[in-house]
N, C-alpha and C positions, 0 to 999 in steps of 0.2 A: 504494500500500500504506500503510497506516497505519503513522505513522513511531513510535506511542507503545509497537509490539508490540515481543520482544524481537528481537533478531536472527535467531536459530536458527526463529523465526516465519516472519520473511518471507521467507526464500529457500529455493526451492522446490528445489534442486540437496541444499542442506543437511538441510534436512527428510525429505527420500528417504532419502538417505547411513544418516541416523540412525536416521532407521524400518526398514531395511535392517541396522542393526547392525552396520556396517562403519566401520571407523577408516579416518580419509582416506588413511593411507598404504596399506590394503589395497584398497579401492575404486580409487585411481587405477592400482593392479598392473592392477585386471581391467577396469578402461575402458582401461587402455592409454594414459595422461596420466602428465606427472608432478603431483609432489603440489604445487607451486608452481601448474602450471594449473588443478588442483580448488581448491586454495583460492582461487584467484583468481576463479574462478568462483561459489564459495560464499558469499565475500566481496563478489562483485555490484561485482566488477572489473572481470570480463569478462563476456562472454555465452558461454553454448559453443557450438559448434557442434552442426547437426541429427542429424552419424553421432555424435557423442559422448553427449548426450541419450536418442537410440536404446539405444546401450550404457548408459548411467547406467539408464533405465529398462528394460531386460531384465535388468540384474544386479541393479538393488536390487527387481527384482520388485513395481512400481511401473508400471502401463503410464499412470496417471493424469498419470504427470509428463512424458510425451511432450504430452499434449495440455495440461496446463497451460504450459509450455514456447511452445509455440506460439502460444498465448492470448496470453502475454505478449509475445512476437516477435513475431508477425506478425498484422496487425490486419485480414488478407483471409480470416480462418481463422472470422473471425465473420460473414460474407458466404456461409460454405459449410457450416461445421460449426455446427449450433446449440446455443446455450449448456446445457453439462451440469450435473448436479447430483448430488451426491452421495446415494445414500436405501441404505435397507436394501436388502438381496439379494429378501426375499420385498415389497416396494415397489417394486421397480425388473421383478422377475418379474411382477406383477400389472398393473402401470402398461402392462408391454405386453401380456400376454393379454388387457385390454380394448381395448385400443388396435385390436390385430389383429382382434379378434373384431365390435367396431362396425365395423370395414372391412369386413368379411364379410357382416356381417349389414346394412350399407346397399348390399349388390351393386357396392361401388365399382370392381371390377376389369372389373367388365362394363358398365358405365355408363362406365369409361377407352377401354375395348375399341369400345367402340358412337363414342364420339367420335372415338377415332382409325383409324376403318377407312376413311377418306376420305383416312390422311396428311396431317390439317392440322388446329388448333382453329380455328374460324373465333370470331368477334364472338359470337354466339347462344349460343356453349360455353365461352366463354371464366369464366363466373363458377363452373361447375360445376366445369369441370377445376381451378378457383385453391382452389376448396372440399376437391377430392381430393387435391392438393397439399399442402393444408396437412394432412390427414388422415394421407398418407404423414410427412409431418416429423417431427410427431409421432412415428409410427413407429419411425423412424430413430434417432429423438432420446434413444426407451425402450431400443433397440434397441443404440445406442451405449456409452448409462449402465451396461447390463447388462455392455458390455464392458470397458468402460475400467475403471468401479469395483468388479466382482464379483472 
């Protein structure tokens, strides 16, 4: 993180909190911490834990900070989850209506279907299926944004 931002910048526990409009000693009532472990937290003392987190983002109505939370914990989350982005609502709707719809409209489900009716990619399928792969990702990816940041 860039060390020149302010504080209230870079920690993402605090940034929620505030965006949420909760005073720490009300927030740590409804995460059910005391106020010594949210600030410790906030303060990037500690880390919290994954059910705490959870709770931070369902009550500051924040589900952004579950996944950035774990961005920053755990560096296997970029191996499975692919990197999000923040866009507008009608960017993030459209970004998958085409997304879905070039999947539809290149017959990808049935060209998946045709290759796996045998139970296996073989060598000869293997660059189409990495091609439909990565079409789904994308997907996902629109699919994700829409949720995590709508």
């Amino acid at each position: 993180m860039d060390k020149s931002m302010p504080e209230e910048h870079r920690n993402i526990y605090k940034t929620a909190r505030r965006d949420s409009g909760l005073t720490q000693e009300a927030a740590a009532e409804m995460i059910a911490v005391s106020v010594e472990s949210l600030r410790a937290y906030e303060n990037g003392y500690r880390i919290p834990p994954n059910d705490i987190v959870e709770r931070m983002a369902h009550y500051y109505h924040t589900p952004q900070l579950a996944y950035q939370h774990l961005q920053e914990t755990n560096s296997l989350i970029l191996q499975i989850v692919p990197q999000l982005q923040e866009r507008s609502v009608l960017e993030m709707a459209v970004r998958m209506y085409l997304r879905l719809s070039q999947f539809q409209q290149a017959h990808s489900v049935e060209r998946l279907m045709a290759m796996a009716e045998d139970g296996r990619i073989d060598d000869q399928e293997r660059p189409e299926f990495e091609a439909i792969m990565d079409d789904l990702r994308e997907i996902i990816q629109s699919g994700l944004e829409l949720d995590v940041y709508a």
